[in-house]
Structures are given as structure tokens and as C-alpha cells.
N, C-alpha and C positions, 0 to 999 in steps of 0.2 A: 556350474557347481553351486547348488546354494550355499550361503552364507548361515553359517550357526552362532548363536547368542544377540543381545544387545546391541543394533547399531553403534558403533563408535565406542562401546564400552569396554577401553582400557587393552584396546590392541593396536591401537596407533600411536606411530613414535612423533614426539612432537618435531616440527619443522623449525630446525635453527634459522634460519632465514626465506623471507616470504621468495617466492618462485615467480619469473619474468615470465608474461604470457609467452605461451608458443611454446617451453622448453618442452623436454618428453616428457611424458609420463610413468610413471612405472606402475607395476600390478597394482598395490597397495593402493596407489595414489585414483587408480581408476577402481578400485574396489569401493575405498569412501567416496569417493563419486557416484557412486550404484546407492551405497546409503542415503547420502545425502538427497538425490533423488527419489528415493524411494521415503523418506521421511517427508520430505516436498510434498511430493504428492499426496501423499496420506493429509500431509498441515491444511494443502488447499481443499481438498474434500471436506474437513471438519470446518475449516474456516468457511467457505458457501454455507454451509449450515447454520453455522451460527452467526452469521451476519443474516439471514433472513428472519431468524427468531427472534435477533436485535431490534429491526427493523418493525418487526411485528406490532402492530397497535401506534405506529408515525402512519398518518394518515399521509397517502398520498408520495413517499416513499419507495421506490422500492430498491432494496439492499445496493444493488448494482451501481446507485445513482449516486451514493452519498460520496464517491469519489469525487464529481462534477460539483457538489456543492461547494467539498471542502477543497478544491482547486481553486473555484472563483472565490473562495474568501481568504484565501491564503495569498492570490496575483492578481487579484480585482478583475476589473470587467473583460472580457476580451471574446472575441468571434469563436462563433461554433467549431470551424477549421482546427484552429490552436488548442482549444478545450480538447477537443480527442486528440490530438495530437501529446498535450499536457499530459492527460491519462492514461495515452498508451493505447487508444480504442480505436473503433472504425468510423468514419463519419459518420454513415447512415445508422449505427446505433445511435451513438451520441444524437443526433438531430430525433429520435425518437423517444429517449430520454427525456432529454432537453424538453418536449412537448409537455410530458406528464409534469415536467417540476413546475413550468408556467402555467399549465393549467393547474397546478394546485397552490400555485403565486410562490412558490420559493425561488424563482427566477424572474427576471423579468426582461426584455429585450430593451434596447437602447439606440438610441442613435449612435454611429462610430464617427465619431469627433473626425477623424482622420478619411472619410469616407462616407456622404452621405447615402448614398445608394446599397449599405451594410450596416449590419446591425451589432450591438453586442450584448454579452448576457453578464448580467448584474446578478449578484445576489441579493435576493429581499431582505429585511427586516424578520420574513414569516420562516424564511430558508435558511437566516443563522441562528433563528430557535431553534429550529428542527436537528441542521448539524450540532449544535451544544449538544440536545436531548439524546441524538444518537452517541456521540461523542462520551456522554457520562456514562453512558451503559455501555458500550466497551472497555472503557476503563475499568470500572465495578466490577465488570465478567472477568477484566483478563485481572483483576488484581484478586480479586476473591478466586479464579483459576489457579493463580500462581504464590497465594498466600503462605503455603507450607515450603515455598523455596526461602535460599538464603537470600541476602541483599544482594549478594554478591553475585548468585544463577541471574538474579532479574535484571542486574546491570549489567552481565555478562551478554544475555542472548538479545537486550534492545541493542545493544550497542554490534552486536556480530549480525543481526537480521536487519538494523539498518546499513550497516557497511553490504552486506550480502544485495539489498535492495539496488544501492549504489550504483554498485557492479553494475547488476543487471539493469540497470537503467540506461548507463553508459554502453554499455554493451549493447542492447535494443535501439537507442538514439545518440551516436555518438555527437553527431554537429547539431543537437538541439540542450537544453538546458532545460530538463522538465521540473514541472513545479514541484517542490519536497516541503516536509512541512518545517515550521523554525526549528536550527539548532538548539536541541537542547544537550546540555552536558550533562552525562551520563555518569554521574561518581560513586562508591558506594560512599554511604553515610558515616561521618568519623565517630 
């Protein structure tokens, strides 16, 4: 049965206490579930879009990569293995990745102190320009995107789609530790 009106608009009863994985679910609980995926989905669709518009005019770039960059500059150097692993990705992307950012020098391969016979990947000099450059223009977009909200929507949804990421990171990698970027506290403004 389709669902009519607004996702999530003002027919869900709040939850007096958060829910221990595993317990049941009931309709309601699996209906906003439907939303919420269904809102997902639609986020990631716009989001590929407009990370490749971002990306548009960083030579050498492409959208997909600026996870790898801002991975190695957030845990420093470390083997192609761990970087996809870091990200969430498949080796053999990551290693073809990985190929474009060093040949356009925002990476660069290393000796592995712990291992000569492997290598690791650094971030350049030319590769934490690049991440900044991307980096401001996300910001600009999603602030200039989100400028007609309160303080309060915009501290509201970093702090609920970082918790959300969380999750699903743990959930995806439970015995690994992937790279996140620094806490920042999330307050609205007094």
C-alpha cells in the first residue's frame, strides 16, 4: 500500500527510549524504515551528482577519490589494503584510484618503515590543496543549500547523519576502526 503525504511529517510518535538491536519491530517502526530508505536513496542519487559538479574543474580528480585523499590526511600514510578498507571500498578500485591521484601527484608512494618490500601512500602537498579546494566548495554548497534552515535543522541533521554514518560503519566493519573525520561538537549557537 503506498504511503501518502511527507515522509516523516508529523505521524510519528516520538520514542521515549532508544530500542536495543534485535528487538521486534512493528508496522510503524518498519514503515519509517521504508522512508527513511526511500529518502536515502533519493540523498545518494543527488549526492553522486553533485559531488561530480564539485569536483568539476580540480584537475585530475575524480569525485569518487576525494574520500582517499581526505582519509590519508586525516591517518596519515598507510598501505593501499587499509585505505580501501578505511573507505569502505574494493581493493582493485582503490588501486586504480590510487593510480590517477599519483599520477596527477596528490599521492605519493613511500617506503613502509615497517616493511620494505611495501609501500605506502602519503598525501602531497599538491593533494591537500586539492582536498581544501574540494572541501570549501562543499561547504559553500551545502551552507548556501541549507541557508533558509534554522540553526537548530542544521545542527540537528549533522549531528543525526553523523550518528546515522556511525551506525553504519559499525554495522558494515564491526572489529575495524575506520577513519572519521575530527569531532567536532555540534551546538546550536547561544
Amino acid at each position: 500500500m503506498p504511503r501518502t503525504g511527507a515522509p516523516g511529517v508529523n505521524r510519528w510518535r516520538p520514542d521515549p527510549a532508544p530500542r536495543e538491536t534485535g528487538e521486534d519491530l512493528d508496522a510503524a517502526d518498519l514503515e519509517l524504515a521504508a522512508d527513511l530508505g526511500e529518502a536515502l536513496t533519493r540523498l545518494i542519487r543527488l549526492t553522486r551528482r553533485a559531488k561530480t559538479e564539485a569536483a568539476a574543474g580540480i584537475d585530475g580528480v575524480d569525485a569518487t577519490a576525494v574520500p582517499l585523499l581526505a582519509t590519508l590526511a586525516e591517518s596519515g600514510p598507510m598501505r593501499a589494503n587499509a585505505l580501501a578498507g578505511a573507505v569502505f571500498s574494493d581493493p582493485s578500485t582503490v588501486s586504480r584510484q590510487v593510480a590517477q591521484l599519483v599520477a596527477a601527484g596528490y599521492i605519493e608512494r613511500t617506503g613502509d618503515p615497517t616493511d620494505r618490500r611495501a609501500s605506502q601512500l602519503t598525501l602531497t602537498p599538491a593533494g591537500s590543496a586539492v582536498l581544501s579546494e574540494h572541501r570549501r566548495r562543499r561547504d559553500k554548497f551545502l551552507a548556501d543549500l541549507t541557508a533558509a534552515w534554522s540553526s537548530s535543522d542544521r545542527c540537528q541533521i549533522a549531528v543525526l547523519v553523523g550518528r546515522l554514518a556511525a551506525d553504519l560503519a559499525r554495522h558494515l566493519q564491526p572489529a575495524a576502526t575506520p577513519a572519521t573525520p575530527p569531532n567536532r561538537e555540534l551546538q546550536e549557537p547561544a
